[in-house]
N, C-alpha and C positions, 0 to 999 in steps of 0.2 A: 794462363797464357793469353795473349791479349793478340788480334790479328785485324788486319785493316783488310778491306778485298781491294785486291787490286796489288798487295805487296807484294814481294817476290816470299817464299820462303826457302830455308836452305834446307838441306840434304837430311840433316843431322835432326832438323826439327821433324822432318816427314816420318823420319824411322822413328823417334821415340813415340810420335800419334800412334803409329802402326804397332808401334810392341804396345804400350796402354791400349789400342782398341784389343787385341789380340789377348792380352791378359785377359781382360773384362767378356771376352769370350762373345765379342759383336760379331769380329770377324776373324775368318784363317785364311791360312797359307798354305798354297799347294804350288810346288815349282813354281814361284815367284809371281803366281796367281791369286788375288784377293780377293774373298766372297764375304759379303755383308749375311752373318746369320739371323740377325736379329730383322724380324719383320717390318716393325716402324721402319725402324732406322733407314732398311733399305728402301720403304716409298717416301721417304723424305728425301735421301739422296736422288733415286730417279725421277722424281717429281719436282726437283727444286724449290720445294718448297722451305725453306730452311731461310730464316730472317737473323 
């Protein structure tokens, strides 16, 4: 999957990240609430540090 920042993305592509992150057991869902399990992962997200 190839993404530019800045592009729009659509609907359909967010749900399929979300069910792969989900499989891969990064993150769950609880009442349509997301938690990043995975430690990196999540001070990479809060940190922005992501290139």
């Amino acid at each position: 999957m190839a993404a530019r920042r800045g592009s729009p993305v659509n609907d359909g592509t967010v749900a399929k990240v979300l069910e792969g992150l989900k499989a891969a057991m990064l993150i769950d869902e609880q009442e349509g609430v997301y938690r990043v399990n995975d430690p990196i992962l999540r001070t990479l997200l809060l940190t922005g540090r992501i290139t």
